[in-house]
C-alpha positions, -999 to +999 in steps of 0.1 A: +370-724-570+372-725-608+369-750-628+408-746-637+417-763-603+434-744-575+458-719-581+492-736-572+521-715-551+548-697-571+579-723-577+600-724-546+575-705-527+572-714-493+538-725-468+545-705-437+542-730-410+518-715-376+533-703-351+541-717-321+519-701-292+540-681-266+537-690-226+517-658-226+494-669-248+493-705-237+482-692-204+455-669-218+440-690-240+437-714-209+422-685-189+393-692-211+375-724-201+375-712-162+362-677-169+334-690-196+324-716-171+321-691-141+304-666-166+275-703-171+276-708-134+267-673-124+236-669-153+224-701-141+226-684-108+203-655-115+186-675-140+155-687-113+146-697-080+174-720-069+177-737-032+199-736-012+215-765-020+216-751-059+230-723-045+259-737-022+266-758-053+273-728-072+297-712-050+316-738-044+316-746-084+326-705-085+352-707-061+368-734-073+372-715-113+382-686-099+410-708-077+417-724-116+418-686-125+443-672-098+474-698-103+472-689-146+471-650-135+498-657-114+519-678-134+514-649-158+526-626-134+558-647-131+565-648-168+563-612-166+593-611-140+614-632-161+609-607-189+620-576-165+649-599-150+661-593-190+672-558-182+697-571-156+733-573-168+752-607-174+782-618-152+803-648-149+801-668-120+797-705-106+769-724-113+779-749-085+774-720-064+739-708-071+729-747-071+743-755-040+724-727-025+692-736-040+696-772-030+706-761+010+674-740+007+656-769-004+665-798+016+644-787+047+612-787+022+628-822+013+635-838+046+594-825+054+576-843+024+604-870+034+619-868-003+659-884-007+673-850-023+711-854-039+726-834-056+763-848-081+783-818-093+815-828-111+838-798-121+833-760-112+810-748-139+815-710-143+793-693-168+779-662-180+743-648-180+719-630-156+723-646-123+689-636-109+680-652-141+696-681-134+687-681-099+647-681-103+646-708-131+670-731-112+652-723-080+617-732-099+631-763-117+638-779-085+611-770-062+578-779-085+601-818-090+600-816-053+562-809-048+554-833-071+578-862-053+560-884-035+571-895+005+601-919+000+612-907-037+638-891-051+646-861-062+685-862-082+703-833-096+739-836-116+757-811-133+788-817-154+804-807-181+801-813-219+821-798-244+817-760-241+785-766-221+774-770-185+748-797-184+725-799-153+704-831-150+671-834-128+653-866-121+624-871-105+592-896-101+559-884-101+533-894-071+502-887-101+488-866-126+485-833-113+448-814-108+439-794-140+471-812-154+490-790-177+480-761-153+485-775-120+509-749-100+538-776-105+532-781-141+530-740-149+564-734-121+581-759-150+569-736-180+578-705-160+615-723-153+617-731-192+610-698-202+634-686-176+662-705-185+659-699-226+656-660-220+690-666-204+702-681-231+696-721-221+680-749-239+655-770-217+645-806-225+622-826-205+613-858-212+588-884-194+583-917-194+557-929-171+560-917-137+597-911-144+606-875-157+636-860-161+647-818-173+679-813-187+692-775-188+723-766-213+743-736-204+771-723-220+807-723-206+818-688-197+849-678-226+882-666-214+872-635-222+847-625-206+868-622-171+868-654-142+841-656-119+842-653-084+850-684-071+843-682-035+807-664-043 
C-alpha cells in the first residue's frame, strides 16, 4: 500500500456483493467434509498394524461417510431432474387437484407414523406452470414435514387465494434436530422442493420458530388468457 492511502472506487461505482452459492454448489461443497474424512480414515487404515478392533472401528467410521456421501449425491441427482422437468411445457390446471392427490397419497404414510394430516382448500386455484414441476416439489414439501412429524403431531396444509396468487400454507412441528442437520434426507427433500417450486416460477418461504416450522409457496393465478384448466383433472 502506498503511503497515499488506498485507492478509493470511482464515484458511484458499485462493490459487487458475493454471490449467493447455488443448491449445486451447496451440496458439493458439503460433499467435502465426508469425503476428506473417509480419505483420513482410510490412510490411518494403511498407516500401521491396527487390531481388529481399530479395524472394525474404521469401517463402521467409512460406512457411515460414505452413507453421509450417498443422500448429498442423491439429492444432487434430484436437483438435476428438476432442471430437465424445465423442458416440459406449461399448462393451466388445478392446484386443488394435484394437492388432493398428493395428500390421498400421503395419508397412509400419515395414519402409519400416526401423524393428524388435514388438508383446508378454500376456492379452486387454477394456475399455469409445469405440472410435473409442480407435482414433485408439492409432493417433496409435504412428505419430508411428514417424516419429520413426530407420533401424535400434525401435519396442516391450506391453500387459498390472495390477490392474483395462490397461497399454499404447511405447518408442521418438529420431533428434533435432524442427523447431519442441514443435510439430513428431510432437510435436503425441502431444498430440492424450494428449488423445484422457484424453477416453476414460485416463491418459497419457510420460517421456524422452535419446534414449530412452517413453508409457504406463492403461485401465480392462471390469466384469462392463457385458456381454463380442466376442472375435473
Amino acid at each position: 500500500m502506498s503511503a497515499a492511502g488506498p485507492r478509493r472506487a470511482p464515484e458511484g461505482a458499485r462493490t459487487s456483493a458475493p454471490a449467493e452459492r447455488s443448491p449445486e454448489a451447496h451440496l458439493l461443497h458439503a460433499l467435502n467434509q465426508p469425503l476428506t474424512g473417509l480419505q483420513c480414515s482410510l490412510e490411518l487404515a494403511i498407516a500401521g498394524p491396527r487390531t481388529l478392533e481399530q479395524h472394525q472401528r474404521v469401517l463402521r467410521e467409512g460406512l457411515e461417510l460414505t452413507a453421509r456421501m450417498r443422500i448429498l449425491v442423491e439429492a444432487l441427482r434430484e436437483l438435476v431432474d428438476t432442471r430437465e422437468q424445465e423442458a416440459e411445457p406449461p399448462e393451466t390446471f388445478l392446484l386443488n387437484t394435484i394437492l388432493s392427490e398428493t395428500v390421498e397419497d400421503l395419508r397412509p404414510v400419515a395414519e402409519t407414523r400416526k401423524v393428524d394430516l388435514r388438508m383446508a382448500a378454500e376456492i379452486a386455484l387454477a394456475v399455469r406452470a409445469r405440472r410435473g414441476q409442480v407435482a414433485a416439489a408439492l409432493f417433496r414439501s409435504l412428505d419430508a414435514p411428514l417424516s419429520m412429524t413426530p407420533a401424535g403431531g400434525e401435519l396442516r396444509i391450506a391453500a387459498r387465494r390472495e390477490g392474483n396468487q395462490a397461497v399454499l400454507s404447511i405447518s408442521w412441528s418438529e420431533e428434533r434436530r435432524q442427523q447431519h442437520s442441514p443435510f439430513s434426507r428431510p432437510e435436503l427433500a425441502l431444498l430440492i422442493a424450494r428449488v423445484g417450486w422457484e424453477r416453476a416460477g414460485a416463491d418459497y418461504v419457510r420460517a421456524q420458530a422452535g419446534e414449530n416450522a412452517t413453508a409457504t409457496i406463492r403461485l401465480p393465478l392462471a390469466s384469462p388468457e392463457s385458456g381454463s384448466p380442466d376442472w375435473e383433472s
